[in-house]
C-alpha positions, -999 to +999 in steps of 0.1 A: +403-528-239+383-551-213+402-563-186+416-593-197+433-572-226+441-550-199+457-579-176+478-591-208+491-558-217+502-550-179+518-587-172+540-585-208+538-551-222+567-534-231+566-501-220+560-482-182+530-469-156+532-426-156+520-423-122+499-385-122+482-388-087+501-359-072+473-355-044+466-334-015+495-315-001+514-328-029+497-305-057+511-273-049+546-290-054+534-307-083+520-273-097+554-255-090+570-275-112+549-271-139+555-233-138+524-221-118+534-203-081+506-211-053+492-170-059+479-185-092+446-199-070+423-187-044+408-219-034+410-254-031+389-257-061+410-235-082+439-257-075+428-288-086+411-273-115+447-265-128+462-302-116+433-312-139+444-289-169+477-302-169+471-341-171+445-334-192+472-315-214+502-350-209+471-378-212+463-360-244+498-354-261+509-370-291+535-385-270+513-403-241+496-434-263+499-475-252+531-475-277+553-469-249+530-458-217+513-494-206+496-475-179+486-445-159+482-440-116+454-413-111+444-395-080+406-403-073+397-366-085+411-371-118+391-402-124+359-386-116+365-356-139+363-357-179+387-345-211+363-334-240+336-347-222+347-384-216+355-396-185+393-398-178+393-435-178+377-433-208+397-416-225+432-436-215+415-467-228+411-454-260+448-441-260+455-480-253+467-466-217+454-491-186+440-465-160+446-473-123+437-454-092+449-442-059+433-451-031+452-444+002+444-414+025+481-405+034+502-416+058+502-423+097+528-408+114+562-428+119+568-455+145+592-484+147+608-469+116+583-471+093+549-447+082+516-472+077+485-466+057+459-444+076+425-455+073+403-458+043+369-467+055+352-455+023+377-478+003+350-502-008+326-479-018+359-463-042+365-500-057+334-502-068+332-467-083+367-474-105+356-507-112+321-491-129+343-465-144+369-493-163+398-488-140+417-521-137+442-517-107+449-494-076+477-481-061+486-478-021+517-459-007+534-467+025+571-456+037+598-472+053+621-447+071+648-473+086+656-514+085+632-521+120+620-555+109+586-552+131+582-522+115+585-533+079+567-567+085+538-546+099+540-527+064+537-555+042+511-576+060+491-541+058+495-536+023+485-572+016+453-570+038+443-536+016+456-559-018+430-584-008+403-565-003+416-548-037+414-582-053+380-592-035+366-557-056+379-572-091+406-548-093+444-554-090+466-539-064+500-525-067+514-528-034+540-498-024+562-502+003+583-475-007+618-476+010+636-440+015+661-435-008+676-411+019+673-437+048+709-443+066+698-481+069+686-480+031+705-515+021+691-530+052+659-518+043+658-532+009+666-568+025+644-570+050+617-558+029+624-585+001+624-607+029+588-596+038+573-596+002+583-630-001+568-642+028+534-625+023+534-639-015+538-670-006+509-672+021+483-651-001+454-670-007+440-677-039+455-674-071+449-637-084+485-619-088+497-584-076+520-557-088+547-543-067+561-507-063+591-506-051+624-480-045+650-490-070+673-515-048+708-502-035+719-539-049+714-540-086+693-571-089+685-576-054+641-582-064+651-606-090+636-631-067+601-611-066+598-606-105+599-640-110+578-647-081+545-665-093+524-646-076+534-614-088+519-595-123+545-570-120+573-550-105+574-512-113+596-489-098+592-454-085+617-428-087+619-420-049+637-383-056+662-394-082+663-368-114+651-388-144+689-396-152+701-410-127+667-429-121+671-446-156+703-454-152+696-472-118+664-488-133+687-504-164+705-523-135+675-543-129+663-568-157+620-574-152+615-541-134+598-513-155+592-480-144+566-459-125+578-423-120+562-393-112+586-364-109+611-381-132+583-381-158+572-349-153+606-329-143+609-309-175+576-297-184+561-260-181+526-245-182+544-218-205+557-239-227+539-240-265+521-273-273+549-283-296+578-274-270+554-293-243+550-325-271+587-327-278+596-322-240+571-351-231+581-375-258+618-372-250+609-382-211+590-409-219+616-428-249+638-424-218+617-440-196+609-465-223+646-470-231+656-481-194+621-500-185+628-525-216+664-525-214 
């Protein structure tokens, strides 16, 4: 796929983004749930050589091809290591899977509300790496805690000066102001924030488009308004701590808006588990997916 290929399948694919870029102090979690306790590694390097084993062991499945899985978010370490001696871009092309990568350093801590982007001074020299590699898009995670308006405009307007330079690198962002599915002021939240998109959409310069990743809305249909918006490729939607149920069953109450789930994806697989048990366990999480993204 070059990226043009790449940019059609994204914009009107049928099918969702598997986001495996679990990172940081997220791995250990990640691992747990695949069946491996934190004794199972002595060092650093240990631990991210077994994170490695098991996306190798979902991007090679049976189950994960283009049919169904239009794309996949990787943490930078997985893009720079290989799967029978391709590189890991490399080999989700050839599934017909559009590889993307995540580029933010974590999170500041919380003020007015909200948790910004920490700085990513080496974020130009990491475009151009992914670009050379074949990814097409990035990915950049911010949280919004409660519905502070400064908060959330300071959010968006950051996330949009990181999609530019994105865009500026040939790549496309997915902007991710991820709203906390926990937050008492969650409904709030969602407005403000739609509220926010709108008005940074409208101002950006240029013509490239953006994706957005966003919490599933507490009104069904609410970011109607932003998948339609011309200036947007795409909306996915992460899972934000729902089990995969209840996530599809909120993500079938909004028409345009595929899915982008980690956990939910993932929730049901085990490093013990025989290739055909993992196979049938992964295929039956991602016709789920599937079901609800095209619904």
């Amino acid at each position: 796929m070059q990226h043009q290929d790449m940019l059609k399948k994204i914009a009107s694919g049928s099918g969702f983004i598997a986001a495996l870029d679990q990172s940081g102090g997220s791995t250990p979690k990640a691992l747990k749930g695949y069946g491996i306790e934190e004794g199972a590694w002595s060092t650093e390097e240990g631990m991210y050589d077994l994170i490695h084993q098991m996306r190798s062991r979902i991007i090679t499945s049976p189950a994960f091809t283009g049919d169904k899985v239009l794309g996949a978010i990787l943490f930078e370490r997985t893009m720079d290591g290989s799967i029978n001696g391709k590189p890991v871009p490399t080999v989700l092309i050839e599934r017909g899977v559009v590889p993307f990568i995540k580029i933010d350093k974590g999170l500041e801590d919380e003020a007015n509300g909200v948790q910004l982007l920490k700085p990513m001074p080496t974020l130009d020299a990491l475009l151009k790496k992914s670009k050379a590699l074949g990814v097409f898009g990035t990915k950049e995670r911010s949280v919004i805690n409660l519905a502070n308006r400064e908060g959330i405009a300071a959010v968006v307007k950051q996330q949009f000066e990181v999609g530019q330079q994105v865009l500026a690198a040939g790549l496309v962002p997915i902007i991710e102001p991820e709203v906390n599915i926990k937050s008492p002021e969650r409904a709030a939240a969602d407005q403000i924030l739609l509220e926010e998109l709108i008005k940074n959409l409208d101002s950006l310069p240029g013509t490239d488009k953006v994706m957005l990743k966003l919490s599933l809305p507490t009104k069904a249909g609410l970011f109607e308004p932003l998948v339609k918006h011309p200036r947007v490729l795409r909306v996915v939607a992460l899972s934000g701590g729902f089990k995969r149920p209840e996530a599809c069953v909120e993500l079938a109450k909004n028409p345009g808006i595929i899915a982008s789930f980690s956990r939910a994806l993932l929730e049901d697989l085990r490093h013990q588990m025989s290739d055909a048990e993992f196979n049938a366990s992964l295929k039956s999480a991602i016709d789920e997916i599937y079901a609800a993204s095209i619904k």
